[in-house]
C-alpha positions as YAML, in Angstrom:
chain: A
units: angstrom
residues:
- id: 1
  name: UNK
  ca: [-23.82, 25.91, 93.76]
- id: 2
  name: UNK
  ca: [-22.96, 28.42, 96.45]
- id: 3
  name: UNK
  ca: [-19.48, 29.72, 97.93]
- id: 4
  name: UNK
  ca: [-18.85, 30.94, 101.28]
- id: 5
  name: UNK
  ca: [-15.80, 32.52, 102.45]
- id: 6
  name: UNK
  ca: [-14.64, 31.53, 105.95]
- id: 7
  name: UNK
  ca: [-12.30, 33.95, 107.80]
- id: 8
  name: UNK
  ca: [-10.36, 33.56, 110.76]
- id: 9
  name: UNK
  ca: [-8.29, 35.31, 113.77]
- id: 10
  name: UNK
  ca: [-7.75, 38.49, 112.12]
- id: 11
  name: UNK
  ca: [-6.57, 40.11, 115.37]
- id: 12
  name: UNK
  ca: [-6.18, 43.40, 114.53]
- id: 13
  name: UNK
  ca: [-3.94, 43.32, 111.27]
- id: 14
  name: UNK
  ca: [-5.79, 45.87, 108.57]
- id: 15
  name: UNK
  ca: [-3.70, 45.55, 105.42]
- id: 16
  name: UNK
  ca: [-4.18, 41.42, 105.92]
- id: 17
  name: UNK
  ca: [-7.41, 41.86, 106.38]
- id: 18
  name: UNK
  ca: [-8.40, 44.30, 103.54]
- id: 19
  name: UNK
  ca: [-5.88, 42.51, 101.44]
- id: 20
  name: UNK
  ca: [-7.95, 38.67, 101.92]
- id: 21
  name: UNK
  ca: [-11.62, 40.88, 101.78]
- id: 22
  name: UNK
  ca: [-10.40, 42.23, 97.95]
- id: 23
  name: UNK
  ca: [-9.62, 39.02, 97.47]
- id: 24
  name: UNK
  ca: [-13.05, 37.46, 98.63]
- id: 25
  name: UNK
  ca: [-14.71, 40.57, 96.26]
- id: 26
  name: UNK
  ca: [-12.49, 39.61, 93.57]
- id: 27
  name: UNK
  ca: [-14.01, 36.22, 93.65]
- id: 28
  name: UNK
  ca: [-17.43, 37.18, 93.22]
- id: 29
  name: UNK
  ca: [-18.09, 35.85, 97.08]
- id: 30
  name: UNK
  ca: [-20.60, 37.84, 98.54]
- id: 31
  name: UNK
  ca: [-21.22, 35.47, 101.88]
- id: 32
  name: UNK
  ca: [-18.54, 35.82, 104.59]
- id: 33
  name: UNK
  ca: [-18.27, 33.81, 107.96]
- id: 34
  name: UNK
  ca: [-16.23, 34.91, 110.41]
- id: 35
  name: UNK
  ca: [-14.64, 32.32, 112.99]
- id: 36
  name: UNK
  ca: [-13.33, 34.84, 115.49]
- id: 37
  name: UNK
  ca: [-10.36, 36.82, 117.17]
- id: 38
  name: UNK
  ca: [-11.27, 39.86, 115.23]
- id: 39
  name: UNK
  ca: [-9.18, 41.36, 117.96]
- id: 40
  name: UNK
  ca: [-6.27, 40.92, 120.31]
- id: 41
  name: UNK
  ca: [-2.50, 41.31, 119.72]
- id: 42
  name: UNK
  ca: [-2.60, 43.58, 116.56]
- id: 43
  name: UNK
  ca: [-2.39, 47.10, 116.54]
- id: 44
  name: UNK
  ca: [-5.98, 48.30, 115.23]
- id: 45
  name: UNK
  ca: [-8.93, 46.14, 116.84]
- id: 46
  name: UNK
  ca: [-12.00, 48.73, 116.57]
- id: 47
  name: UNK
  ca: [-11.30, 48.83, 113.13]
- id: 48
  name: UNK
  ca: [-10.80, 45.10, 112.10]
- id: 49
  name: UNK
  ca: [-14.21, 44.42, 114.20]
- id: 50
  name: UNK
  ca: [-15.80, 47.00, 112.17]
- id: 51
  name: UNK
  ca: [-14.66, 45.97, 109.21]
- id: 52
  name: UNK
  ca: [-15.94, 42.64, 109.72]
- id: 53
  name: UNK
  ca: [-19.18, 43.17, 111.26]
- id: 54
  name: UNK
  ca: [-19.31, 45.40, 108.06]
- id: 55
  name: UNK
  ca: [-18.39, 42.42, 105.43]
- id: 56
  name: UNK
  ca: [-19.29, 39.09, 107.10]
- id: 57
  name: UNK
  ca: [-22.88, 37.69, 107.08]
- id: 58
  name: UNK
  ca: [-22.25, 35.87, 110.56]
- id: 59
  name: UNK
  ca: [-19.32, 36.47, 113.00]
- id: 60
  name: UNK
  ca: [-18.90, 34.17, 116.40]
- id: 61
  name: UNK
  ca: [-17.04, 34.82, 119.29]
- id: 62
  name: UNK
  ca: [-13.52, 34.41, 119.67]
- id: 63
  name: UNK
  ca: [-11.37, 34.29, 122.62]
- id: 64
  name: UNK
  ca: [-9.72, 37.24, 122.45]
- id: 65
  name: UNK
  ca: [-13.49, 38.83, 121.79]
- id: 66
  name: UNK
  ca: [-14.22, 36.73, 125.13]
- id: 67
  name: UNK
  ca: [-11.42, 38.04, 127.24]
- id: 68
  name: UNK
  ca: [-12.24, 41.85, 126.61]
- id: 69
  name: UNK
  ca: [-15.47, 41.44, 127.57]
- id: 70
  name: UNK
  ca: [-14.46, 39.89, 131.21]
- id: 71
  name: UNK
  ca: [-14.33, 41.77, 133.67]
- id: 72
  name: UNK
  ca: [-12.11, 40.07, 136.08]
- id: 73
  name: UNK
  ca: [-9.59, 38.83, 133.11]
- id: 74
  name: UNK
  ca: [-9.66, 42.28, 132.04]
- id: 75
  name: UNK
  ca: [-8.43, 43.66, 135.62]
- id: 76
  name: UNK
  ca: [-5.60, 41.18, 135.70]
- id: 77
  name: UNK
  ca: [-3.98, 41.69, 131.83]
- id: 78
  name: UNK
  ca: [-2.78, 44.96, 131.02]
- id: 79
  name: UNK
  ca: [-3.06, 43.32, 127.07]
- id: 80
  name: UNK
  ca: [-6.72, 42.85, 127.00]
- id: 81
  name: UNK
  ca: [-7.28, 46.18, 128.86]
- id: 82
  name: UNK
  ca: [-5.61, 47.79, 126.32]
- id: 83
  name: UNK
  ca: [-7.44, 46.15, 123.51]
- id: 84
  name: UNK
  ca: [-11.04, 46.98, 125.74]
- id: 85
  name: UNK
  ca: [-10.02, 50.30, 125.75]
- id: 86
  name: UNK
  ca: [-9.80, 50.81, 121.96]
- id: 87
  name: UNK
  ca: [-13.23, 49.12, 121.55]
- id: 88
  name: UNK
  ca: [-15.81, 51.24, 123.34]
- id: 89
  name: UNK
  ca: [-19.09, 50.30, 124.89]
- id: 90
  name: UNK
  ca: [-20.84, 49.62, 121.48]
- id: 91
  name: UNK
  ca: [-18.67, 47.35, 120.41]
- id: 92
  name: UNK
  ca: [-18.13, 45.66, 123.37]
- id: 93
  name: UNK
  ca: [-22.49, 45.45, 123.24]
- id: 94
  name: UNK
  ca: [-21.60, 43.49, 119.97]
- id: 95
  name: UNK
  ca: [-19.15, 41.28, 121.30]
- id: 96
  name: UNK
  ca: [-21.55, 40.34, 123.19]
- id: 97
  name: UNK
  ca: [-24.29, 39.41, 121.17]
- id: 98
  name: UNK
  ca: [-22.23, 36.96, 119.56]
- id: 99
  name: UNK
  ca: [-22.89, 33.64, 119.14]
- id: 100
  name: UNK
  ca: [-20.86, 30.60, 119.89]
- id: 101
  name: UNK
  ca: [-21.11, 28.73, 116.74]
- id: 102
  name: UNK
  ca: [-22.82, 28.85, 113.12]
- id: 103
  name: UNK
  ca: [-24.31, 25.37, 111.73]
- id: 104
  name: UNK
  ca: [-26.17, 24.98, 108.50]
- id: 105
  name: UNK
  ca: [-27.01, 22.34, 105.91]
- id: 106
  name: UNK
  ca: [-24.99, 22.62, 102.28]
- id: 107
  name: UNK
  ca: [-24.81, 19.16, 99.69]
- id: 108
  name: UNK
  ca: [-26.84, 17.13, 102.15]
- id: 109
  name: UNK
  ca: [-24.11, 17.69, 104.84]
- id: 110
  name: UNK
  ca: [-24.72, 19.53, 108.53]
- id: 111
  name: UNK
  ca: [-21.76, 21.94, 108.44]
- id: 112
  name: UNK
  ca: [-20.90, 23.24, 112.34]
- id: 113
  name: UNK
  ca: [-18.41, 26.15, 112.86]
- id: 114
  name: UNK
  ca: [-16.87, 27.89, 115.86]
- id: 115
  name: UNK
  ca: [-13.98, 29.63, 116.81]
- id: 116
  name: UNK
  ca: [-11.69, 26.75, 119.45]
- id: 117
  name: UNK
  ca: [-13.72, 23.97, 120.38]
- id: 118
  name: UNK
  ca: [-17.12, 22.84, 121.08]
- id: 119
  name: UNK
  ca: [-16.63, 22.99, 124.80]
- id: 120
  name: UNK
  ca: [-15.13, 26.56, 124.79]
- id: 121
  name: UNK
  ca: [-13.05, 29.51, 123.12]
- id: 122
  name: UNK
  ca: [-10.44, 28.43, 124.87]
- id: 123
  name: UNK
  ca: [-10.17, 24.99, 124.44]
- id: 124
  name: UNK
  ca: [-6.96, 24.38, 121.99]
- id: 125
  name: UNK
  ca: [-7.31, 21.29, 119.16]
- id: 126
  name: UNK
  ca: [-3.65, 21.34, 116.99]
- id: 127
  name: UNK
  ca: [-4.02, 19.22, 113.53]
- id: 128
  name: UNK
  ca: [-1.11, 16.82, 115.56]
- id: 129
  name: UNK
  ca: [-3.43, 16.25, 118.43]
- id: 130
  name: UNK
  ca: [-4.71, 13.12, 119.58]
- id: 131
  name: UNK
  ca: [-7.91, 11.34, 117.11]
- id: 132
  name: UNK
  ca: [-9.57, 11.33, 120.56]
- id: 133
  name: UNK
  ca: [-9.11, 15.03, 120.87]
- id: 134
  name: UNK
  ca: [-9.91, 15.67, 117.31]
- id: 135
  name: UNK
  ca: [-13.02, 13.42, 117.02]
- id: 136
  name: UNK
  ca: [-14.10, 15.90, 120.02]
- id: 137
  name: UNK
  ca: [-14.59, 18.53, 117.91]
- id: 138
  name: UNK
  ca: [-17.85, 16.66, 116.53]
- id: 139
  name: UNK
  ca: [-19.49, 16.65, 119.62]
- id: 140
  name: UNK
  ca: [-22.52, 18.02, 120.74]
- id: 141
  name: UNK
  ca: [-22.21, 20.58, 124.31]
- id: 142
  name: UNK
  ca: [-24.00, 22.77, 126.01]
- id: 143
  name: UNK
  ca: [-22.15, 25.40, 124.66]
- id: 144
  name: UNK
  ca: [-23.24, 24.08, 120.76]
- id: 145
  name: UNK
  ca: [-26.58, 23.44, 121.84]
- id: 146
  name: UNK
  ca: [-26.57, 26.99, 123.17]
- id: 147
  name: UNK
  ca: [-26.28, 28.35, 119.31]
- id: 148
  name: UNK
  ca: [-28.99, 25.90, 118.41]
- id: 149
  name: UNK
  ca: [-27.22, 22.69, 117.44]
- id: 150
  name: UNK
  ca: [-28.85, 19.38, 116.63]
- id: 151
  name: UNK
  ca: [-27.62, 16.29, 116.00]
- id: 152
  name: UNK
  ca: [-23.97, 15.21, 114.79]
- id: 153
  name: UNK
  ca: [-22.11, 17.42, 112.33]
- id: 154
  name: UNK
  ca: [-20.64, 15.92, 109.25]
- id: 155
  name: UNK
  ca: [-18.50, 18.80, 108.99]
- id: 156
  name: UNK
  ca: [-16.37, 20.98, 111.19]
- id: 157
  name: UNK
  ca: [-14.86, 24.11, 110.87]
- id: 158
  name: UNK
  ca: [-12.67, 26.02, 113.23]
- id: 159
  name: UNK
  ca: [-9.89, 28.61, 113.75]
- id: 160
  name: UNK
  ca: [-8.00, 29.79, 116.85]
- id: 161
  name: UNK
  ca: [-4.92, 27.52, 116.15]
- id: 162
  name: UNK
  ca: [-3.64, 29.48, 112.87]
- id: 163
  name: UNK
  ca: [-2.77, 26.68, 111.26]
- id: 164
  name: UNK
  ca: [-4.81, 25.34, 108.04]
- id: 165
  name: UNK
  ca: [-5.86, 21.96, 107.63]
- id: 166
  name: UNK
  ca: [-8.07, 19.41, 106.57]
- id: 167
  name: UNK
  ca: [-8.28, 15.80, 107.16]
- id: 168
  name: UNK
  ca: [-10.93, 13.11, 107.18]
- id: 169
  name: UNK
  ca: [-11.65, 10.80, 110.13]
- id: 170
  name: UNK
  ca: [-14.28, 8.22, 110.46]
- id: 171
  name: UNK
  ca: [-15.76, 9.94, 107.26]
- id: 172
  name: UNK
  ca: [-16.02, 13.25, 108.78]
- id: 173
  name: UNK
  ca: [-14.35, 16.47, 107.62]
- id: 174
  name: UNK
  ca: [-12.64, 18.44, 109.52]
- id: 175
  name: UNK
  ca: [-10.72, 21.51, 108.49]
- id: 176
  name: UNK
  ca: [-8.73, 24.46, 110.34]
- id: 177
  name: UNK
  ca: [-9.45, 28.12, 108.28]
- id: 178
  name: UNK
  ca: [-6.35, 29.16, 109.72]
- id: 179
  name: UNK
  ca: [-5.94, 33.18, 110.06]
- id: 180
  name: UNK
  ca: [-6.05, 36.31, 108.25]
- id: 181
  name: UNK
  ca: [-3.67, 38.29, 111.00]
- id: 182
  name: UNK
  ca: [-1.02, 36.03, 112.54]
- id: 183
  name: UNK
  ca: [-0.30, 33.10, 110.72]
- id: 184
  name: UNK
  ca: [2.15, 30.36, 111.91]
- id: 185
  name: UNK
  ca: [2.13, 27.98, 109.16]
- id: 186
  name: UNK
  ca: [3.42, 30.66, 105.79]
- id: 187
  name: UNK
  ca: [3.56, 34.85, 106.09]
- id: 188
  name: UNK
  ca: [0.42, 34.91, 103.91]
- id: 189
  name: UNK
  ca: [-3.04, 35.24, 105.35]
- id: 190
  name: UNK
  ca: [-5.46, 32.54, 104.62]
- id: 191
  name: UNK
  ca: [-9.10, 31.90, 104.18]
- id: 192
  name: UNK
  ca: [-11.71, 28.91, 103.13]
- id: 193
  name: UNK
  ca: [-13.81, 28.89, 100.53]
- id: 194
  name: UNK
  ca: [-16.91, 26.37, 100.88]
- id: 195
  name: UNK
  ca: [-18.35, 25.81, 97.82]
- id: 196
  name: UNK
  ca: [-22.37, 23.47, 97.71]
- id: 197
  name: UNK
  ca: [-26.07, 23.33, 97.73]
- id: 198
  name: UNK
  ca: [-26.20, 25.80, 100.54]
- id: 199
  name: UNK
  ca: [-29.07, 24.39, 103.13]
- id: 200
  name: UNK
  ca: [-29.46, 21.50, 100.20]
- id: 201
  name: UNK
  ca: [-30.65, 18.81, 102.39]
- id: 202
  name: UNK
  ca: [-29.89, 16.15, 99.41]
- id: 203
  name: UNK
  ca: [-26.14, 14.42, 98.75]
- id: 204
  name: UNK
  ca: [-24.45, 17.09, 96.05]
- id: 205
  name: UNK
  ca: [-20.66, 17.95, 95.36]
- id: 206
  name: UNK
  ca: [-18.89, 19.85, 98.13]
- id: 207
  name: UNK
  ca: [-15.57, 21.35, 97.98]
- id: 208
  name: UNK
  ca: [-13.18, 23.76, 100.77]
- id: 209
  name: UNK
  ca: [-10.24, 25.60, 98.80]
- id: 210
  name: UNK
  ca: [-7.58, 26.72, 101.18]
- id: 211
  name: UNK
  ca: [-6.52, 30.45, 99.88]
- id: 212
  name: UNK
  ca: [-3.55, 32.35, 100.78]
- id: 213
  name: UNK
  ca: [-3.14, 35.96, 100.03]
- id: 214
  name: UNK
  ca: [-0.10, 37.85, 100.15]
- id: 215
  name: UNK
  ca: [-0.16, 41.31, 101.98]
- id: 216
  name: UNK
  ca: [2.43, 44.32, 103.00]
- id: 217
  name: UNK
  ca: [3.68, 42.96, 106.02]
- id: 218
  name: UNK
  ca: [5.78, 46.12, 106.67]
- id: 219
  name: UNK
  ca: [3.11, 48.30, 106.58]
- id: 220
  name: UNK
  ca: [1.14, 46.32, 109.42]
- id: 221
  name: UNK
  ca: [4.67, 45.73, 111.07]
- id: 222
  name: UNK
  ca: [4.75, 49.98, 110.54]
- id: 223
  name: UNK
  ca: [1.71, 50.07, 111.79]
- id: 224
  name: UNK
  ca: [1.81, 48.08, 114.59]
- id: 225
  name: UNK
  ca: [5.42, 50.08, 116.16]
- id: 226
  name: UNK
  ca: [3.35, 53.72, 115.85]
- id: 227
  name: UNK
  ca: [0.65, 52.24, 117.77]
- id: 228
  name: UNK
  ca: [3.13, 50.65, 120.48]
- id: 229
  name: UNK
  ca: [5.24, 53.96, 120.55]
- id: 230
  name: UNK
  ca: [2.15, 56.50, 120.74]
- id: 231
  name: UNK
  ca: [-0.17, 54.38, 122.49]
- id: 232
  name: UNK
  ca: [1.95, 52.06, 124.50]
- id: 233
  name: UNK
  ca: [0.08, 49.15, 122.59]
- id: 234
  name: UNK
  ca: [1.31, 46.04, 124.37]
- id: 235
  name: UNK
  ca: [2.93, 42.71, 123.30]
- id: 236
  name: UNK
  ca: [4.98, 44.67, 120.34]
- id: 237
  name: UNK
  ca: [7.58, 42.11, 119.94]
- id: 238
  name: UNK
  ca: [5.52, 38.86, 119.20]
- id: 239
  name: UNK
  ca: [3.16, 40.30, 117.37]
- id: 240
  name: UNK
  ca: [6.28, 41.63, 114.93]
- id: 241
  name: UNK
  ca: [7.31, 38.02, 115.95]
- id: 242
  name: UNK
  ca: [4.62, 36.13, 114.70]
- id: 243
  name: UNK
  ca: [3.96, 38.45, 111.22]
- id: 244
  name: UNK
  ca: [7.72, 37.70, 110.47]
- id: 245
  name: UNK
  ca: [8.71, 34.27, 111.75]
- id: 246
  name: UNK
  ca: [4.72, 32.54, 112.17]
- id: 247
  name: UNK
  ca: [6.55, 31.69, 115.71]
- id: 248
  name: UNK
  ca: [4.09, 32.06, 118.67]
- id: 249
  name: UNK
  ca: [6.13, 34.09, 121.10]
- id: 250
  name: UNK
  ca: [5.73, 34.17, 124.59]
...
């Protein structure tokens, strides 16, 4: 048996970040995923992205990674210019080399992963949505087939909505990893661990543990007013919002 940590919408938030990554190390886990939003909103994205491309075995892209890569989007939002800025050419080079999604075999099950959706990164599923919506994110797409899918996943992994779940339907799993940076469910970051037969192509047990690890929210909040007063980082206020309250902002 195998376990893989699964990370999620970090956006920026260091002492979450390192706080879940001692966890992961604590745990003996030496195989990270990484479901996107490494940047975006939080106060220190060059160094979050590093610090994941420097941890993680296999990142995809978020939406926030696709946004500051745009051009045109980039032109038109003072927030993801800002973000760009921080980032550099090299990074931005690895942004976009990303893939869209991750799939692999574990206990005789196809496991798919991606950041929103399987049509796009910014294509929103909530745990309340419809079972039409949510039995969508099983489907194959020219974006999935893109990061060399095949066939019908058993299981499905995503992030981008910060809230951790998992529920069964029409014996398929389906599970949210929630995030790392700006939660909206408790003021702890979160993670997955997947624990199989990883690329076992025979029926074996197969677990996901939802983790939440508590981290100095004051010192990112600190952290996150320097950059806003000496940098004129934008969106201050809901992103103190969200690591406080878990509300969304505007």
């Amino acid at each position: 048996m195998e376990r893989i940590a699964i990370i999620s919408d970090i956006h920026g938030n260091m002492p979450a970040l390192r706080a879940v990554l001692k966890d992961i190390a604590g745990r003996g886990i030496t195989r990270i995923q990484c479901l996107g939003d490494m940047v975006g909103k939080g106060p220190e994205p060059a160094e979050a992205l590093d610090l994941v491309r420097e941890s993680c075995e296999s990142v995809v892209i978020g939406n926030w990674e696709s946004m500051v890569i745009d051009e045109e989007n980039v032109e038109g939002d003072p927030a993801a210019r800002w973000h760009r800025d921080r980032l550099g050419g090299a990074r931005l080079n690895y942004i976009r080399s990303l893939p869209f999604g991750l799939e692999w075999e574990m206990s005789g099950r196809k496991v798919r992963l991606f950041h929103a959706s399987p049509e796009s990164v910014y294509v929103r599923v909530q745990p309340w949505a419809s079972e039409k919506e949510r039995l969508g994110l099983f489907l194959n797409t020219e974006a999935t087939a893109g990061s060399g899918a095949s066939g019908k996943p058993d299981i499905v992994g995503y992030g981008d909505i910060h809230h951790a779940y998992l529920q069964y339907l029409h014996r398929r799993m389906l599970f949210n990893a929630g995030s790392v940076g700006t939660p909206r469910d408790e003021p702890t970051a979160c993670f997955c661990i997947m624990e199989g037969v990883w690329q076992g192509k025979n029926p074996a047990p197969l677990s996901i543990q939802f983790i939440r690890v508590p981290y100095n929210i004051e010192e990112a909040a600190a952290i996150a007013r320097k950059k806003a007063e000496q940098e004129g980082m934008p969106g201050l206020d809901v992103f103190l919002r969200q690591l406080t309250t878990m509300r969304p902002g505007k």
